[in-house]
C-alpha positions as CSV (number, residue, x, y, z in Angstrom):
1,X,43.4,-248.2,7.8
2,X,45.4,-244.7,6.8
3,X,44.5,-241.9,9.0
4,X,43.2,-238.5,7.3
5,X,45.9,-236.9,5.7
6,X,48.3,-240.2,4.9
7,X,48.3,-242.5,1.8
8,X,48.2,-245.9,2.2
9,X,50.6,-246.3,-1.2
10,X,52.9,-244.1,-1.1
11,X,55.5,-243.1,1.4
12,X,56.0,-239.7,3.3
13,X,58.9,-237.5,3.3
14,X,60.7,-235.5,5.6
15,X,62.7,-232.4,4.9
16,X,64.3,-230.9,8.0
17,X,66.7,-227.5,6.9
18,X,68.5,-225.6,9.7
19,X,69.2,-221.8,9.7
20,X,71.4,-219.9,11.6
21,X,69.5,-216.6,12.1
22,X,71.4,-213.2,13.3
23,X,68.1,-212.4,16.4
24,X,66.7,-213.5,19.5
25,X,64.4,-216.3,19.7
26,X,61.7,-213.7,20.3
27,X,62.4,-211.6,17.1
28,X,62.7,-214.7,15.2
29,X,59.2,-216.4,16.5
30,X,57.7,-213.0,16.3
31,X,58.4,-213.1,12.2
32,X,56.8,-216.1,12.1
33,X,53.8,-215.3,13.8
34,X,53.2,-211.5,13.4
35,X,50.8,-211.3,10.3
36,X,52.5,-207.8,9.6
37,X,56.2,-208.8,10.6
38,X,55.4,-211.9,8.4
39,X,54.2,-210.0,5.3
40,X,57.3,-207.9,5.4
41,X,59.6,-211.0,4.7
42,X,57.8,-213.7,3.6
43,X,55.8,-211.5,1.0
44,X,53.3,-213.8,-0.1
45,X,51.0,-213.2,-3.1
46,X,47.9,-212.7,-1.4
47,X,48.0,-213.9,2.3
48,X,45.2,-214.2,4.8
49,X,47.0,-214.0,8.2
50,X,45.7,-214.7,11.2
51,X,48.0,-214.1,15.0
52,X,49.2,-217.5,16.1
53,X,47.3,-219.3,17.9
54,X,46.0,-222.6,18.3
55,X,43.3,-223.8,15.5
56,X,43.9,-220.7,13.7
57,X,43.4,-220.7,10.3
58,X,46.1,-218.8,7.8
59,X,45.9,-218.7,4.0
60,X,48.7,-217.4,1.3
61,X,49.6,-217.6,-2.1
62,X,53.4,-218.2,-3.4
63,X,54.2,-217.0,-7.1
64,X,56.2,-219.7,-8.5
65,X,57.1,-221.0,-12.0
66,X,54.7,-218.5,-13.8
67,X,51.6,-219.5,-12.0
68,X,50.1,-219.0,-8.2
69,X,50.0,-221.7,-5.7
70,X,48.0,-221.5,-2.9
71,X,48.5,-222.6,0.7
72,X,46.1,-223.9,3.4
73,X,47.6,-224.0,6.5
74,X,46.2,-224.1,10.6
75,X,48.3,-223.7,13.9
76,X,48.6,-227.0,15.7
77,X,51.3,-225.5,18.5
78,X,52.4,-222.0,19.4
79,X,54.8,-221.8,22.3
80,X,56.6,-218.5,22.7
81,X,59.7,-218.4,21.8
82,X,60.8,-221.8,20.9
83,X,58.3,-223.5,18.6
84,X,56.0,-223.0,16.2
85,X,54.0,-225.9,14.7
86,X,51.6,-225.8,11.7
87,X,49.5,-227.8,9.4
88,X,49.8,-227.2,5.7
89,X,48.3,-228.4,2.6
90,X,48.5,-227.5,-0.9
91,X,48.5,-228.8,-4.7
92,X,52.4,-229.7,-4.3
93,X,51.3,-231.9,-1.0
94,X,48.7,-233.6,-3.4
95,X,46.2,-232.7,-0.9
96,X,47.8,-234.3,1.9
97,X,48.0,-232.2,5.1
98,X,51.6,-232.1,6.1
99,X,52.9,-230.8,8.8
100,X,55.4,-228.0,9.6
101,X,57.6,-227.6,13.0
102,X,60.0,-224.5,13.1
103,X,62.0,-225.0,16.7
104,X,63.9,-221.9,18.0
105,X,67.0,-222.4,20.1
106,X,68.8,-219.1,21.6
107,X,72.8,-219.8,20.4
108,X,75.5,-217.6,21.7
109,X,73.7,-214.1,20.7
110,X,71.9,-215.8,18.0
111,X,69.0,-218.1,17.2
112,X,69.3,-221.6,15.7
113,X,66.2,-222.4,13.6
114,X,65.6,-225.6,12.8
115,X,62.1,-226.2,10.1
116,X,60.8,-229.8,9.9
117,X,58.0,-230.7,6.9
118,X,56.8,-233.8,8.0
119,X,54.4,-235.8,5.5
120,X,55.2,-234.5,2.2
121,X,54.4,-237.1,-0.6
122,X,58.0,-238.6,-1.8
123,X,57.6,-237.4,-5.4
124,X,59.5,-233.9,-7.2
125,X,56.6,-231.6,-5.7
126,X,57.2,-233.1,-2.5
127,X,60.9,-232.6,-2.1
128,X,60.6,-229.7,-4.3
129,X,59.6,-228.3,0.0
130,X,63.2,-228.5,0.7
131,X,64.9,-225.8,-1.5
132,X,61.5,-223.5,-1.1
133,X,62.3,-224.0,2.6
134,X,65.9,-222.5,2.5
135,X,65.1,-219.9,0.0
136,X,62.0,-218.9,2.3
137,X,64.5,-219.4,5.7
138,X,67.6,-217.7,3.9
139,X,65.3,-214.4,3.2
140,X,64.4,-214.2,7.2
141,X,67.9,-214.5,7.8
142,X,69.3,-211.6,5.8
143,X,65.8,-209.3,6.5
144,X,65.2,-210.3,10.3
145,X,67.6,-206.7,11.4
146,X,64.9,-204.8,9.0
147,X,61.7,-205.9,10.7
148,X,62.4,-204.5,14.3
């Protein structure tokens, strides 16, 4: 029997996309997980943000080929600085609730990023997740010196 969140037909993708990122670990989770840093990059449609923390709830909307999409999401792990780790569900997941990992390694002056989606539905939405990922990733690398 599937568990909540998996299809029992169809099978689940993984998109993993590394980022080199100019900042400490610390600056780099702190984007993540700041409502206000966040805002200041990610610049979501509409957001509901909450501080991250375990079983907290976050919502935000993404304007993307002419319409909105929105985005459930809930904080499954928060460990200062090295990994953040988040449920996510939206019309693109087809309802499923994936799951996000975003691991923080400190590299010579620098912080390797490394994002996991776990769970996505194997069709175009679905791996759709990847180049949203490294357009999403690529904006925190050039605007992380701008949120200190």
């Amino acid at each position: 029997m599937p568990t909540a969140g998996t299809s029992p037909t169809k099978p689940l993708l993984r998109i993993t996309v590394p980022r080199r990122i100019e900042a400490s670990p610390e600056e780099v989770f702190d984007a993540w997980a700041e409502p206000d840093l966040f805002r200041r990059w990610f610049e979501p449609h509409r957001a509901i943000l909450r501080k991250a923390a375990v079983d907290e709830l976050w919502y935000w909307e993404a304007d993307h080929a002419g319409r909105l999409w929105a985005h459930y999401c809930r904080y499954l792990r928060v460990e200062r600085p090295r990994l953040l780790e988040f449920a996510w569900m939206s019309e693109a997941t087809r309802g499923l609730e994936s799951r996000v990992t975003i691991e923080m390694t400190p590299s010579r002056g620098a912080t390797d990023l490394i994002l996991t989606h776990n769970g996505l539905p194997d069709d175009e939405m679905g791996r759709g997740h990847e180049e949203g990922w490294k357009h999403f990733t690529g904006i925190l690398a050039e605007k992380i010196k701008g949120l200190r």
